[in-house]
N, C-alpha and C positions, 0 to 999 in steps of 0.2 A: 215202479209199477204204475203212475199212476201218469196218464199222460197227459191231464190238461182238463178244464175246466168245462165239461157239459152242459149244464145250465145252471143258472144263476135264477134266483128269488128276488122279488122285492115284494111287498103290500102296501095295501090299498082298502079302502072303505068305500069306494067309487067307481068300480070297474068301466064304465062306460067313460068318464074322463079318461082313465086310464089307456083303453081301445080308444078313445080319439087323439090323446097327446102321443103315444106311442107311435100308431098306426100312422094317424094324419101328419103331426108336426112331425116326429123323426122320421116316420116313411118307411118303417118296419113291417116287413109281413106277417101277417094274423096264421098263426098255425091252427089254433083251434080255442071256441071260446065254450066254456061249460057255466052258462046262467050267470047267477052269483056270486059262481065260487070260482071260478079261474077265466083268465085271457091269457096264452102264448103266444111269441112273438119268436120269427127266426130273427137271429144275432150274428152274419158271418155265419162260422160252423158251429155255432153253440144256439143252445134257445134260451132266450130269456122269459119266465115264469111269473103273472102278476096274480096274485093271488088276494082275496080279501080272508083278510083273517078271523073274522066271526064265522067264516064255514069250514077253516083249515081248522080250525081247534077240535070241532066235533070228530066221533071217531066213526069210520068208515062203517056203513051199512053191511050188514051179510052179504051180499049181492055183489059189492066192490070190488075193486080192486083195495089190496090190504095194506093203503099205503096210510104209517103212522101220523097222528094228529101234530100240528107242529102250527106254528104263527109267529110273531112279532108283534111291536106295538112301535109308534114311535117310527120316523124315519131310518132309512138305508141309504146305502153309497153303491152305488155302479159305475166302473170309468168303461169307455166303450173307445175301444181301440181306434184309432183313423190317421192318415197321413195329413200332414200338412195342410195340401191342397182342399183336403175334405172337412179337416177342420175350417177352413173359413168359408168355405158351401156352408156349414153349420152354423155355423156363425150369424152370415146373413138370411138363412133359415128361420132359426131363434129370432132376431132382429123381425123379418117381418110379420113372424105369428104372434109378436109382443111381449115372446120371452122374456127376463133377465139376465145376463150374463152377470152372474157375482162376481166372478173373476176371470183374469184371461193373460197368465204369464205363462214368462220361461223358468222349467227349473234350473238348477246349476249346471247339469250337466246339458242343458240347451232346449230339451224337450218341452213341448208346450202343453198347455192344459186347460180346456175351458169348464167352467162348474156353472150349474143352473138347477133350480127343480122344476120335478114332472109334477101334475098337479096334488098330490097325495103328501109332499114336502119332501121327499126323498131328492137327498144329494145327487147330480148326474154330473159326469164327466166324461169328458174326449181327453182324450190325451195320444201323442206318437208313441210309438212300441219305442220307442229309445229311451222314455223315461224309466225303464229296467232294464235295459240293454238288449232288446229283445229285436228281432228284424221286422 
């Protein structure tokens, strides 16, 4: 039943680094930002969701939409799908906006994978869809 991953969560206490690391360094388009309390980003065919979590917690006003209180504290992990060729556009991406690259191997079964964070500390990774056998 269930076909695949629609969008993904991370948080944040900064949203405005978040819309420039996102936006500007990965080069993600901005779906829609609401204040304080959210930035969306398209991902491929999924959106990725950056939310601060001192306004996710509270609970939806009468007026909202009735979507439940939820947050995080503490870093996340996102890998973000990309071929080869893209991963080392990202590469020297990162490289010239001053990023870190923590790491940047092969796994066993050959797939690559680079790790860095967005400015909030959250884990980010590239990796090829062959790191699960995937096309």
């Amino acid at each position: 039943m269930i076909e695949g991953i629609l969008e993904t969560a991370l948080y944040t206490d900064d949203l405005d680094a978040a819309e420039s690391f996102y936006g500007g360094v990965l080069g993600l388009e901005k779906v829609l930002r609401a204040g304080n309390r959210h930035v969306f980003f398209r991902c491929g065919e999924t959106i990725l969701l950056i939310f601060n979590p001192k306004e996710t917690v509270k609970p939806p006003s009468p007026e909202a939409l009735p979507v439940p209180p939820h947050g995080t504290t503490g870093p996340g992990h996102l890998c973000f799908r990309m071929d080869a060729q893209a991963i080392d556009r990202m590469v020297e991406k990162l490289n010239k906006a001053g990023i870190v690259i923590e790491s940047d191997f092969r796994w066993p079964n050959g797939a690559r994978s680079i790790y860095f964070r967005d400015p909030a500390g959250n884990s980010l990774e590239c990796a090829e869809p062959m790191l699960w056998n995937l096309k």
